[in-house]
DSSP file (Angstrom, degrees, kcal/mol; ACC not computed):
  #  RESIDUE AA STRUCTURE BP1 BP2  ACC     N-H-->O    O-->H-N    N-H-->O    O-->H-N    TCO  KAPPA ALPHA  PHI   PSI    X-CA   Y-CA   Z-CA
    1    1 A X              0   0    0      0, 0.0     2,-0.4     0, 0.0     0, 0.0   0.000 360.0 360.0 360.0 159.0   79.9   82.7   29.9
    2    2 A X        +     0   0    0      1,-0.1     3,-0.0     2,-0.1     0, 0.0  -0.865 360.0 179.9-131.1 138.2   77.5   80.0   31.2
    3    3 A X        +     0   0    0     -2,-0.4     2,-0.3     0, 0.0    -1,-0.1  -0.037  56.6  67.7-138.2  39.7   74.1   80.7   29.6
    4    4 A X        -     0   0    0      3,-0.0     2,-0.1     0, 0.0    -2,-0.1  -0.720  62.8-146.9-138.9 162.8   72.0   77.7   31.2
    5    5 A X        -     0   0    0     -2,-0.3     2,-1.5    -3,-0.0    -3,-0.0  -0.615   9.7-163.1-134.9 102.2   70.9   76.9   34.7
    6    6 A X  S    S+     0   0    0      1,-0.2     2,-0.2    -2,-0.1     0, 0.0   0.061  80.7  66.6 -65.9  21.8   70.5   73.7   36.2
    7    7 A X        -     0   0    0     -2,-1.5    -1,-0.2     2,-0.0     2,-0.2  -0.692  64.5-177.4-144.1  86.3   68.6   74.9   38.8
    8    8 A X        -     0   0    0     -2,-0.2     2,-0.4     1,-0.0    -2,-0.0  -0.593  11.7-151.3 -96.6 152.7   65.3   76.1   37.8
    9    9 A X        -     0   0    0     -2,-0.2     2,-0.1     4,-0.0    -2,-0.0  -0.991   3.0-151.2-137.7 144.0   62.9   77.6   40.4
   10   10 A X     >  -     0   0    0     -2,-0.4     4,-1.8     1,-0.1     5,-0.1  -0.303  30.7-120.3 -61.6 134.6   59.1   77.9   40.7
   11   11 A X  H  > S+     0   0    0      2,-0.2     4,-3.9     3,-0.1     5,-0.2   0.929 127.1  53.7 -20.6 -62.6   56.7   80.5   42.5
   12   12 A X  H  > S+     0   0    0      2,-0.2     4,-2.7     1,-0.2     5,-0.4   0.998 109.4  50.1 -57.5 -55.1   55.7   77.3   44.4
   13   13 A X  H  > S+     0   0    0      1,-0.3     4,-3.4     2,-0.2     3,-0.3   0.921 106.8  53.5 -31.9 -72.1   59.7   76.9   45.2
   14   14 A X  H  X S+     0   0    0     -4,-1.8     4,-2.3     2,-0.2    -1,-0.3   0.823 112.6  40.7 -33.4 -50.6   60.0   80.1   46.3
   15   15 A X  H  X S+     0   0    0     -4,-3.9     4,-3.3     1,-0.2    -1,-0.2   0.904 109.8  59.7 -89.7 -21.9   57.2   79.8   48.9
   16   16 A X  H  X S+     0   0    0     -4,-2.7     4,-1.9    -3,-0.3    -2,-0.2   0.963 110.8  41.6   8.5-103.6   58.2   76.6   49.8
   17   17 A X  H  X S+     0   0    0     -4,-3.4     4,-3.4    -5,-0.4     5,-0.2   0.808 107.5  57.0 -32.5 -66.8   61.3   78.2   50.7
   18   18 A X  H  X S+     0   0    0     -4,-2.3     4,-2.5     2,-0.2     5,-0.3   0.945 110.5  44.3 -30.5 -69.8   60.0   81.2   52.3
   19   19 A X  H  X S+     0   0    0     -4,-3.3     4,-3.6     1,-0.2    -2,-0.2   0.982 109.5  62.7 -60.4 -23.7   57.7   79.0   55.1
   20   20 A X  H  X S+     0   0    0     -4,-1.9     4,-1.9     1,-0.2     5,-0.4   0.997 113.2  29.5 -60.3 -63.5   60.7   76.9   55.4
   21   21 A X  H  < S+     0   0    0     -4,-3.4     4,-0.5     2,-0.2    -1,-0.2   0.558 111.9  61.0 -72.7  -3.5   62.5   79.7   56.7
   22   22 A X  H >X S+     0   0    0     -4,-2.5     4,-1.8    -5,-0.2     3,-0.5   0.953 110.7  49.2 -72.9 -65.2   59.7   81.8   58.4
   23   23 A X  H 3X S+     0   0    0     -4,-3.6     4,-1.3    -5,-0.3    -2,-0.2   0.777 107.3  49.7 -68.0 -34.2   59.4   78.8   60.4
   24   24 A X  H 3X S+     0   0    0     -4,-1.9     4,-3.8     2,-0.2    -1,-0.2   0.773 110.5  60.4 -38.1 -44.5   63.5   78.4   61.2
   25   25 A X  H <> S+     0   0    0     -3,-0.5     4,-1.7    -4,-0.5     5,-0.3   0.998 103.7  44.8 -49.3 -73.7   63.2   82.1   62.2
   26   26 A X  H  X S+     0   0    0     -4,-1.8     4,-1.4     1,-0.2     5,-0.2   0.692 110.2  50.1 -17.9 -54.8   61.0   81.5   64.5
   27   27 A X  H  X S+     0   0    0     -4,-1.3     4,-0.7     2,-0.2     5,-0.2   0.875 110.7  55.2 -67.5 -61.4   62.6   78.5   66.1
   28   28 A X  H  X S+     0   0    0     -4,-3.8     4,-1.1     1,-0.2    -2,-0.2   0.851 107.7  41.0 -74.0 -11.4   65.7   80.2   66.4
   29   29 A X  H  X S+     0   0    0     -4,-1.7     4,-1.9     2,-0.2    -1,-0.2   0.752 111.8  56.6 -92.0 -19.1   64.8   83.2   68.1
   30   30 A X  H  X S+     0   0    0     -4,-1.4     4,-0.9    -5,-0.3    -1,-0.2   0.663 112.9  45.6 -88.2   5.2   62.3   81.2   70.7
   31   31 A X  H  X S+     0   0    0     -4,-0.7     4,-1.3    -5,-0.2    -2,-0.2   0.864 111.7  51.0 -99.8 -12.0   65.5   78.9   71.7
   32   32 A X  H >X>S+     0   0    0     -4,-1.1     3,-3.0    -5,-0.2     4,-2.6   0.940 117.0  37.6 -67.5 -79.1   67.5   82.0   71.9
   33   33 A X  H 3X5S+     0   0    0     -4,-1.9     4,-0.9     1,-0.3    -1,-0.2   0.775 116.2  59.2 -41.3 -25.6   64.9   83.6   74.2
   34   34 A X  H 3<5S+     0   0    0     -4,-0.9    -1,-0.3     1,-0.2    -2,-0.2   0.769 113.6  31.8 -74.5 -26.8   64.5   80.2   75.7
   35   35 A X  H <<5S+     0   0    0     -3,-3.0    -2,-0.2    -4,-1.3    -1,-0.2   0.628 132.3  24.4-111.8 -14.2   67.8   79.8   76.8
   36   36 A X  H ><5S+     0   0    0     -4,-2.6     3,-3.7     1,-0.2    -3,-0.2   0.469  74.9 170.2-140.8  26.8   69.0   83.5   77.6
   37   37 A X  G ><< +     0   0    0     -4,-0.9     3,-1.4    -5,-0.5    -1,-0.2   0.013  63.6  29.9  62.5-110.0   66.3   85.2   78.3
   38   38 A X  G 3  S+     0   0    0      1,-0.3    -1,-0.3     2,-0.1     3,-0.1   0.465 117.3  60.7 -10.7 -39.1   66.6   88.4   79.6
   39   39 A X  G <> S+     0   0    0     -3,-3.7     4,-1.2     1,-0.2     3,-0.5   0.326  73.3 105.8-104.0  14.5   69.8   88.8   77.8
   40   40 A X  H X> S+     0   0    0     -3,-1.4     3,-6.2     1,-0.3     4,-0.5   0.795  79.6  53.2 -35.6 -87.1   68.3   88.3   73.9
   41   41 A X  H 3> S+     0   0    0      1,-0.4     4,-1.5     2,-0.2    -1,-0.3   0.380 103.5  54.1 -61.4 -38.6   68.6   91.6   73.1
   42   42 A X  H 3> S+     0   0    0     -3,-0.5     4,-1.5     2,-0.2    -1,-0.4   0.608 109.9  50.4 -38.7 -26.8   72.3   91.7   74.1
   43   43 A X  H XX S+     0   0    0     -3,-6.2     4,-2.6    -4,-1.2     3,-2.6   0.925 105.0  54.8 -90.8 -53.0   72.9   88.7   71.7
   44   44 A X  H 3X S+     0   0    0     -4,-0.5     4,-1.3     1,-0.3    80,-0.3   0.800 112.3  51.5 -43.0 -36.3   71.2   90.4   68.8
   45   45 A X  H 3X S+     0   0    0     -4,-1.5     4,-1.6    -5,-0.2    -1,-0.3   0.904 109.0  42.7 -33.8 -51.0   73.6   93.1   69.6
   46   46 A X  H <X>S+     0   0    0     -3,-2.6     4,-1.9    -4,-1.5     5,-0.7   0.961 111.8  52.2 -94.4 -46.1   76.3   91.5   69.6
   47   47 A X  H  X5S+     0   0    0     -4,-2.6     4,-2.6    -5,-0.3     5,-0.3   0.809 107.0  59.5 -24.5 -83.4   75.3   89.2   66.1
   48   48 A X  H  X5S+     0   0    0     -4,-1.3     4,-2.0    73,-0.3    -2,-0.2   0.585 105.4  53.0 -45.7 -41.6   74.6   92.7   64.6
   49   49 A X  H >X5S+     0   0    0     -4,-1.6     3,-1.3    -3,-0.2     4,-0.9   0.995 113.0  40.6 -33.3 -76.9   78.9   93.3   65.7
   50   50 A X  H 3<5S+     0   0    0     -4,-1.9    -2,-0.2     1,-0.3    -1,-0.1   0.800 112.6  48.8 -61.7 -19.2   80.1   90.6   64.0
   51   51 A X  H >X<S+     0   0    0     -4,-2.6     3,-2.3    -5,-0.7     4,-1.5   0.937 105.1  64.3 -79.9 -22.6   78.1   90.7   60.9
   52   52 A X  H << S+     0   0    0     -4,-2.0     5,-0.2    -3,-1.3    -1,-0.2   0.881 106.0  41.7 -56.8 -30.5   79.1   94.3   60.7
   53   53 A X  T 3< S+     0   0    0     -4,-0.9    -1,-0.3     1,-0.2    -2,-0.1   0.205 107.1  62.8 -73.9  20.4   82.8   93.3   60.3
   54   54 A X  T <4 S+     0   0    0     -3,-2.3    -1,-0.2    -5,-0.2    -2,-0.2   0.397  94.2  99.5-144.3 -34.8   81.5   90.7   58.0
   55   55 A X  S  < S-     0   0    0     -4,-1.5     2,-3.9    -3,-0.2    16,-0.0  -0.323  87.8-104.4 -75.0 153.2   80.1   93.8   55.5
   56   56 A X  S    S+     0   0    0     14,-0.1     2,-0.3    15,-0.1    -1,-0.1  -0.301  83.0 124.2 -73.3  48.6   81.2   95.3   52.5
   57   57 A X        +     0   0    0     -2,-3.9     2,-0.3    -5,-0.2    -2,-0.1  -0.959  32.1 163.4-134.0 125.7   82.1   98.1   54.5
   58   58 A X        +     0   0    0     -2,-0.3     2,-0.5     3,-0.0     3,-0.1  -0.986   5.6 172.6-107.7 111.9   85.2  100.2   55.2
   59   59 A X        -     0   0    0     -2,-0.3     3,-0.1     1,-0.1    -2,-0.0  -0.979  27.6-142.4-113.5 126.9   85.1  103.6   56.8
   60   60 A X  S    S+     0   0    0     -2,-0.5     2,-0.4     1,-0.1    -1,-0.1   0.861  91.1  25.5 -39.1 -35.1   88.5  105.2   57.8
   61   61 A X  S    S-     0   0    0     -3,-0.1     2,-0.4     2,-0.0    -1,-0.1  -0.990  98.5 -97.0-144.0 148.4   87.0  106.4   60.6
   62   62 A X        +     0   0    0     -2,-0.4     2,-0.5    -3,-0.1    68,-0.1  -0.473  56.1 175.9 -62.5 100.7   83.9  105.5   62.9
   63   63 A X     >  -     0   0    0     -2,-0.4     4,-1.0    66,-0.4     3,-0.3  -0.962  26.2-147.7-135.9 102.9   81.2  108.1   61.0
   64   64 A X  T >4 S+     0   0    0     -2,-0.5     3,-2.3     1,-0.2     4,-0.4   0.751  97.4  31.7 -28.7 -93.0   77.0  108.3   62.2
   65   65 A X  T 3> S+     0   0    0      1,-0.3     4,-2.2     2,-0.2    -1,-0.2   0.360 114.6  51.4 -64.4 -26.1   76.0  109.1   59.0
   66   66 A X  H 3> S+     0   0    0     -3,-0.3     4,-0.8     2,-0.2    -1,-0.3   0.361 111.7  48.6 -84.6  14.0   78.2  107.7   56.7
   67   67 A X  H << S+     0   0    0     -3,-2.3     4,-0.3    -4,-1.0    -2,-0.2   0.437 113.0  50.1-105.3  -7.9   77.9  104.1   58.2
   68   68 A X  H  > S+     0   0    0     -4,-0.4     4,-2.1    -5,-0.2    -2,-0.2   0.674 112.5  48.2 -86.8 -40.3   74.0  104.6   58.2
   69   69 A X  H  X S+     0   0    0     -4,-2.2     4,-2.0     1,-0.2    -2,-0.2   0.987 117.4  41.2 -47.8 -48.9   74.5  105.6   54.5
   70   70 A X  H  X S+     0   0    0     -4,-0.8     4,-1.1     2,-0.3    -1,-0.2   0.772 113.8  52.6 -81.3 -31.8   76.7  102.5   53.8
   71   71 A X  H  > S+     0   0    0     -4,-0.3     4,-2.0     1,-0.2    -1,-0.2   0.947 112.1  46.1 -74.1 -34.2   74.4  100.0   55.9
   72   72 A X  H  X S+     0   0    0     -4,-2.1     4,-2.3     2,-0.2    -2,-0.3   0.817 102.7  59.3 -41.4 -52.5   71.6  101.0   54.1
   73   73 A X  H  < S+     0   0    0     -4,-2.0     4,-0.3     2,-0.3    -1,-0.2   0.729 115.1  45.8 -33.1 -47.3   73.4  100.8   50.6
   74   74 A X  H >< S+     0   0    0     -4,-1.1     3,-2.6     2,-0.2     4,-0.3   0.987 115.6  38.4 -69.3 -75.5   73.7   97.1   51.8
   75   75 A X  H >< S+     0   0    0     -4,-2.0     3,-2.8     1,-0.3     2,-0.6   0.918 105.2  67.0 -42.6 -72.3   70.4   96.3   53.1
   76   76 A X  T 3< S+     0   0    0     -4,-2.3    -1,-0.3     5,-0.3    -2,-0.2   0.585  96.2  63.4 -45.4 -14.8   68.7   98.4   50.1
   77   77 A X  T <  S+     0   0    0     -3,-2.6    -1,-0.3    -2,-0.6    -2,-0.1   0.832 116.0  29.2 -69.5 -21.0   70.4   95.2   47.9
   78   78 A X  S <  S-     0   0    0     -3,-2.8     2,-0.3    -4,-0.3    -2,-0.2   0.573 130.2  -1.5-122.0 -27.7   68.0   93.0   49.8
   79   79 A X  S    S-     0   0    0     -4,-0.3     2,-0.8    18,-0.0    -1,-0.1  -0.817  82.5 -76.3 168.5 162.0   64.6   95.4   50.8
   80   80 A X        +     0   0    0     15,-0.3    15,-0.8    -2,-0.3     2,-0.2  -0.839  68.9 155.3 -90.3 108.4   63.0   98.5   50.6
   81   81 A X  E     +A   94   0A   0     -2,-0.8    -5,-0.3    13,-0.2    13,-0.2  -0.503  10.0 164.6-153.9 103.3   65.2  100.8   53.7
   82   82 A X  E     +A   93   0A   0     11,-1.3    11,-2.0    -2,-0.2     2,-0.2  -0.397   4.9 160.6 -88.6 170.1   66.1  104.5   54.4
   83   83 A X  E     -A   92   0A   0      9,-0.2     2,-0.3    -2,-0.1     9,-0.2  -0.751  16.5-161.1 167.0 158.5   67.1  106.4   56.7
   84   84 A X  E     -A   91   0A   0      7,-1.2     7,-3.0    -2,-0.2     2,-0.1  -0.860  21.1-113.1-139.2 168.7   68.7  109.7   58.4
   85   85 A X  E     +A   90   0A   0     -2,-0.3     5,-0.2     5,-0.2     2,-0.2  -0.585  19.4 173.8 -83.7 152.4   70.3  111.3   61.2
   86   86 A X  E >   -A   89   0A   0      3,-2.0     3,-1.3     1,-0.2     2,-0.3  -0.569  63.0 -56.6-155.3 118.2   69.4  113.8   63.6
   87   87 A X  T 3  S-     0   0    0      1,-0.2    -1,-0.2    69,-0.2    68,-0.1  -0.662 122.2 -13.2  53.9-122.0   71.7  114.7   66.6
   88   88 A X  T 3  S+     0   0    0     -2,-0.3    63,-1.0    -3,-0.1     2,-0.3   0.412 121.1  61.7 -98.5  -5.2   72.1  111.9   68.0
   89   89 A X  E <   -AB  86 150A   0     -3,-1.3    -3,-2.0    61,-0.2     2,-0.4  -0.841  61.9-126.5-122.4 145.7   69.4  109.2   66.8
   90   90 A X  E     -AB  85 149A   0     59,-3.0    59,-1.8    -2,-0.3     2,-0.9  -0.887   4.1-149.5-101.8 127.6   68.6  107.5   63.6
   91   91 A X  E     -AB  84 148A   0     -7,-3.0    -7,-1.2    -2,-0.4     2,-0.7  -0.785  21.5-168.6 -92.3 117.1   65.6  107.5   62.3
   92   92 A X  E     -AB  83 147A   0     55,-3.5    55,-1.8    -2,-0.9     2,-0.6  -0.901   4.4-170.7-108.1 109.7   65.4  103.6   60.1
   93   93 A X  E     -AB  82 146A   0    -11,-2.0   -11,-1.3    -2,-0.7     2,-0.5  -0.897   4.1-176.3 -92.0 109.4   62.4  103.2   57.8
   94   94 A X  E     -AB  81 145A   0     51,-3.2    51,-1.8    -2,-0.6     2,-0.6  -0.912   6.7-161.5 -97.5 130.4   61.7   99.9   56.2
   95   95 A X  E    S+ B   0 144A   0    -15,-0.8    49,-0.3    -2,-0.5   -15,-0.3  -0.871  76.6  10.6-114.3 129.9   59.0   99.4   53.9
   96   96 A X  S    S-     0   0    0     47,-1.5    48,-0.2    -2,-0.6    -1,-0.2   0.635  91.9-151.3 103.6  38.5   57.5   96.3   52.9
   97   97 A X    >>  -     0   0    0     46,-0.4     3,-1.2    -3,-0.4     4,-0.6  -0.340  10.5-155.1 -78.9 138.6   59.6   94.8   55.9
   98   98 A X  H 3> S+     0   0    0      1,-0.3     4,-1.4     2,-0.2    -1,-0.2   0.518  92.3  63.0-110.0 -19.7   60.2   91.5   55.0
   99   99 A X  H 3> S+     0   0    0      2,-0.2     4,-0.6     1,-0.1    -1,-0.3   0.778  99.5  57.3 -80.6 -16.0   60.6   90.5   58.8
  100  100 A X  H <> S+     0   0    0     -3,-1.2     4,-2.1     2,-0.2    -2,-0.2   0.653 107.1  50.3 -66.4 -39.7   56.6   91.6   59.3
  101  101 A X  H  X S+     0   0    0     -4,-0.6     4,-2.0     1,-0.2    -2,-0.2   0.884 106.4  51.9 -89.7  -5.3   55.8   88.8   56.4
  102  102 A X  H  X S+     0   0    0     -4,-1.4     4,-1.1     2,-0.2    -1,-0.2   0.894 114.2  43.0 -34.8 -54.1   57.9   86.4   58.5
  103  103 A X  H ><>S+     0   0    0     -4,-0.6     5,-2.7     2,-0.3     3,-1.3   0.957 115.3  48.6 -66.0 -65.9   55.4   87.5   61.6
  104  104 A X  H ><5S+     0   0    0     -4,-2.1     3,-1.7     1,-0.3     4,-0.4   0.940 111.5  54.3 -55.6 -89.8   52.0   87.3   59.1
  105  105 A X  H 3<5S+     0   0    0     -4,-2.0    -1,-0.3     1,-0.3    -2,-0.3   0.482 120.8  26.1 -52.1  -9.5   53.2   83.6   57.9
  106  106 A X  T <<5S-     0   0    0     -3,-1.3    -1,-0.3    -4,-1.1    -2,-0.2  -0.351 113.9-109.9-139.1  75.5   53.6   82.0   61.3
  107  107 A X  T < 5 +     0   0    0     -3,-1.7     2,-0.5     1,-0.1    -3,-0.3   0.545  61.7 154.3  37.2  40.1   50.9   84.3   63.3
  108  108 A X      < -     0   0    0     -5,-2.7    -1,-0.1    -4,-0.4    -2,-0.1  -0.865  46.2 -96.1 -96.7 132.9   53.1   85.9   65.2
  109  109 A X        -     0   0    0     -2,-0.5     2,-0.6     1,-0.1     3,-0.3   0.073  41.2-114.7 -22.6 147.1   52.6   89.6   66.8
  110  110 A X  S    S+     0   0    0      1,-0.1    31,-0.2    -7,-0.1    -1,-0.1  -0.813 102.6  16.3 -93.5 107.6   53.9   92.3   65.2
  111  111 A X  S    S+     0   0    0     -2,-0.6    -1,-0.1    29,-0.1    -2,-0.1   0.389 105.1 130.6 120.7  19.4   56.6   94.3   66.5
  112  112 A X  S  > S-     0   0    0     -3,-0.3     4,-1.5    -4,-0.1     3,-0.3   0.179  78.3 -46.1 -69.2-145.9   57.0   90.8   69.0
  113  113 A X  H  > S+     0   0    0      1,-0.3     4,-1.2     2,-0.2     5,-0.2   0.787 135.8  50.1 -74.1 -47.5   60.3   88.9   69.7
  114  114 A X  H  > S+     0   0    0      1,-0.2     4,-1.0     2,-0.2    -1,-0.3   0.707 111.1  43.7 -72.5 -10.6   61.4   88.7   66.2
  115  115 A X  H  > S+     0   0    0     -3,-0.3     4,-0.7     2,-0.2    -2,-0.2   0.851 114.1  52.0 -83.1 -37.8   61.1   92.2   65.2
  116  116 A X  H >X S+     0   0    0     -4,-1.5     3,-4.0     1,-0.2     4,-2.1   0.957 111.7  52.7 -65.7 -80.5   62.6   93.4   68.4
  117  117 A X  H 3X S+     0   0    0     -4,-1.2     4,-3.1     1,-0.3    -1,-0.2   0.705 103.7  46.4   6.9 -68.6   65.2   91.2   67.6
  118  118 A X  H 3X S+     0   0    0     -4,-1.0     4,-1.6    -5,-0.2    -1,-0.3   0.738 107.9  61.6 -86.8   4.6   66.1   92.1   64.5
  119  119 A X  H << S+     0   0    0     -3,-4.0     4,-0.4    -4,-0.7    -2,-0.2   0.704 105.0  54.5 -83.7 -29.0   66.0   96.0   65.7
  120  120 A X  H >X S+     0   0    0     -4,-2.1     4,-1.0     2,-0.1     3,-0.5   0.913 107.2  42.7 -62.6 -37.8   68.6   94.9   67.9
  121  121 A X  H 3< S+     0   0    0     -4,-3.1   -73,-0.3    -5,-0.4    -2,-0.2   0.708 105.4  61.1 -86.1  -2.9   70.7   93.6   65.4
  122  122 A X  T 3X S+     0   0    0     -4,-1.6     4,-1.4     1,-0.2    -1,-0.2   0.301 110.1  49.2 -25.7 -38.1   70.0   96.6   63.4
  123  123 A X  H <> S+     0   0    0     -3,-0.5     4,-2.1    -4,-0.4    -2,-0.2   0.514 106.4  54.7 -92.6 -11.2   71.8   98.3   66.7
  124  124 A X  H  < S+     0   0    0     -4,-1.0     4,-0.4   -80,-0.3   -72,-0.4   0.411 102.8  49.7-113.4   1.7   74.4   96.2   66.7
  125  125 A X  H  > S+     0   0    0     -5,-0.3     4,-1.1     2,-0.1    -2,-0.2   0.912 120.8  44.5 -72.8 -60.0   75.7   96.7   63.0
  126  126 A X  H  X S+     0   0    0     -4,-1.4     4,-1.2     1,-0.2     6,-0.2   0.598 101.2  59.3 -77.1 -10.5   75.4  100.1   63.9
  127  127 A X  H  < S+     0   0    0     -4,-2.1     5,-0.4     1,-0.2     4,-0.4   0.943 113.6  43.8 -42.5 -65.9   76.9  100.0   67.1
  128  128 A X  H  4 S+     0   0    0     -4,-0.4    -2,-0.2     1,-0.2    -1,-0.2   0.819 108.7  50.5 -47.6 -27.5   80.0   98.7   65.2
  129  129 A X  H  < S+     0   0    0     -4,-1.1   -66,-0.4     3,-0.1    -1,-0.2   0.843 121.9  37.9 -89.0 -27.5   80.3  100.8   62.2
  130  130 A X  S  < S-     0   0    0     -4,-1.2    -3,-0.1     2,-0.3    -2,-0.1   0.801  96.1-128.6 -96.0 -73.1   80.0  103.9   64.6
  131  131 A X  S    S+     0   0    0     -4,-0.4     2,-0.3     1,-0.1    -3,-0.2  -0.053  73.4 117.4-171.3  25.4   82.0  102.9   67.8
  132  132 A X  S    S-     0   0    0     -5,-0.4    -2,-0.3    -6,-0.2    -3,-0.1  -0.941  76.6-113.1-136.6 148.0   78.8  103.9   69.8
  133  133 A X        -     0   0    0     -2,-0.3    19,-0.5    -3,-0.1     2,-0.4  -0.022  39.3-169.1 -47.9 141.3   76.3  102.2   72.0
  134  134 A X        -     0   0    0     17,-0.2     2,-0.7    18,-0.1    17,-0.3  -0.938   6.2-169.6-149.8 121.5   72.9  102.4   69.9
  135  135 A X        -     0   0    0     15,-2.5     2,-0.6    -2,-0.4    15,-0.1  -0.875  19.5-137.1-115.6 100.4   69.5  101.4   71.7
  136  136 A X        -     0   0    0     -2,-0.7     2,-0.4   -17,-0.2    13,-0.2  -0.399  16.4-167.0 -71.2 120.7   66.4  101.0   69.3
  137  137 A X  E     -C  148   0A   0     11,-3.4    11,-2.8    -2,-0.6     2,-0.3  -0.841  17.6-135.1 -94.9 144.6   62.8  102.1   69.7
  138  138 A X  E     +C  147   0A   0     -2,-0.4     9,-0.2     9,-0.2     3,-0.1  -0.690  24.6 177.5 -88.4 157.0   59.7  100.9   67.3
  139  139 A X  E     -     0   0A   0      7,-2.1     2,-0.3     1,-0.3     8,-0.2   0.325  66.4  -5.4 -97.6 -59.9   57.7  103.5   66.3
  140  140 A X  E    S-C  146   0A   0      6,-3.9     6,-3.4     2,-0.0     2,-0.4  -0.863  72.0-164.1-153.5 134.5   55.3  102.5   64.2
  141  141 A X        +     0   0    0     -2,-0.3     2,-0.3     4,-0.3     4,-0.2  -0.794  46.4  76.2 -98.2 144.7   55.3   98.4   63.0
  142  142 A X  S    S-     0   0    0     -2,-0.4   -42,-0.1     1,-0.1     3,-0.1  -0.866  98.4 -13.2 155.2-119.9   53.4   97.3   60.3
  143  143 A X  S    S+     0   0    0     -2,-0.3   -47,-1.5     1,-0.3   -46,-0.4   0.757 139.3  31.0 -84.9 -26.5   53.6   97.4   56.6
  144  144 A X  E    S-B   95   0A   0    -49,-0.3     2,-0.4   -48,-0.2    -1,-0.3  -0.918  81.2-156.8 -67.1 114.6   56.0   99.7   57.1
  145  145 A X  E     +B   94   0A   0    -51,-1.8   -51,-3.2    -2,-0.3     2,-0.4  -0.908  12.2 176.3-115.8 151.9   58.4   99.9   60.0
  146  146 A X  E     +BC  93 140A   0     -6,-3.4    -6,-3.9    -2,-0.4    -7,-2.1  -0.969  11.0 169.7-157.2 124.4   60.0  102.8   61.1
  147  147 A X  E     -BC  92 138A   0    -55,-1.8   -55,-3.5    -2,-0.4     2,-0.4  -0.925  23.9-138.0-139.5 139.6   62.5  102.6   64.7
  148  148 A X  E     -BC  91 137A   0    -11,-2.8   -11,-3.4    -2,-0.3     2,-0.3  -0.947   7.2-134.6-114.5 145.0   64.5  104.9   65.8
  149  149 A X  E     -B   90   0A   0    -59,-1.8   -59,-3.0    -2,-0.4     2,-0.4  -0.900   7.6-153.2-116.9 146.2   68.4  104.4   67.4
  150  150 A X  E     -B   89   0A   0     -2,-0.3   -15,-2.5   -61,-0.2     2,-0.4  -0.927  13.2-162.8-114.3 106.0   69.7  106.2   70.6
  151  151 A X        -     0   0    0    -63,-1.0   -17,-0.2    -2,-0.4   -63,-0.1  -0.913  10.0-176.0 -61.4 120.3   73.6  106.7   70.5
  152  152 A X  S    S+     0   0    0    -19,-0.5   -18,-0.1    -2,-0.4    -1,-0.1   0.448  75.2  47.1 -99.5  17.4   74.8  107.4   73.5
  153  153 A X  S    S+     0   0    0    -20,-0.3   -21,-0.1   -65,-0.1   -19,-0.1   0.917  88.0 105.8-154.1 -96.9   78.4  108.0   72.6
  154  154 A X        -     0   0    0      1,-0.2     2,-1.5   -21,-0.1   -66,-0.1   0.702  67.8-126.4 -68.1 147.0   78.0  110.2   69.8
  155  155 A X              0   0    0      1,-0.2    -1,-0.2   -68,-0.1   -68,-0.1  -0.618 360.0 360.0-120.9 111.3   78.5  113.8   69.4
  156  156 A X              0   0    0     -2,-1.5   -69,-0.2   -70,-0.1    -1,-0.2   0.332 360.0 360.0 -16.8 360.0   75.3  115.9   68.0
C-alpha cells in the first residue's frame, strides 16, 4: 500500500485549475458553435452517445428508468443530481450545477450555449441507454437546474 503522495495540491491549485478549465470550456463550445452552428446541439447529442457506451453501464435491455437510475448513480459520483420519470419525460434536477459555476467564472449567461449544451449531451447519454430520441427543456437555471427530457420513442 502506498501511503505518500508526490503530488500535493493547494486550494490555490485547485482554483487554478478550475479557471483553467472554465476557460477551455468555453473555447470549446464557441469553436464548436463557430464551426457548426446550427447543428451544435446535434453534436452534443451525439458526444452524449458515445460517452454513454463509454459508462459503467450495462442494461440487458434498453429501460427509461433504469438507465436514468444508472446515469444518475454515475453522475451522483461527480455532483449533486436526481431525477425521475413520468410517462414519457424525465424530469433531471442538478443542484449546485457545476456547469452554472463554469458560466459565473467567465461571465457567461446562464442557461446560454454551455448549459444548453451540456443538456444536450445529457440527451444524448440518454438517448443511448434507452434506444429513444430525447429532446431537453430548461426549466428553471440557476443554482439549481432542473430540465426536463422528451422521448419520443418511448412507451408511457
Amino acid at each position: 500500500m502506498i501511503d505518500t503522495i508526490e503530488l500535493t495540491q493547494t486550494m490555490e491549485d485547485h482554483d487554478k485549475a478550475f479557471v483553467e478549465v472554465s476557460f477551455l470550456l468555453e473555447m470549446i463550445v464557441d469553436t464548436i458553435a463557430a464551426f457548426v452552428g446550427k447543428s451544435t446541439p446535434s453534436l452534443a447529442v451525439a458526444a452524449g452517445r458515445k460517452m454513454a457506451k463509454n459508462m459503467p453501464i450495462h442494461l440487458d435491455e434498453p429501460d427509461a428508468k433504469a438507465a436514468l437510475s444508472e446515469m444518475i448513480r454515475v453522475f451522483s459520483e461527480g455532483f449533486d443530481i436526481t431525477g425521475e420519470f413520468s410517462g414519457k419525460e424525465a424530469l433531471i434536477d442538478i443542484d449546485h450545477c457545476p456547469i452554472r459555476a463554469v458560466c459565473l467564472e467567465r461571465e457567461l449567461p446562464i442557461d446560454g450555449p454551455i448549459c444548453s449544451m451540456f443538456h444536450y449531451y445529457i440527451a444524448g447519454i440518454m438517448a443511448e441507454l434507452t434506444g429513444s430520441p430525447a429532446r431537453p427543456a430548461t426549466i428553471s437555471a440557476g443554482e439549481a437546474c432542473l430540465f426536463k427530457l422528451s422521448f419520443s420513442g418511448l412507451r408511457a
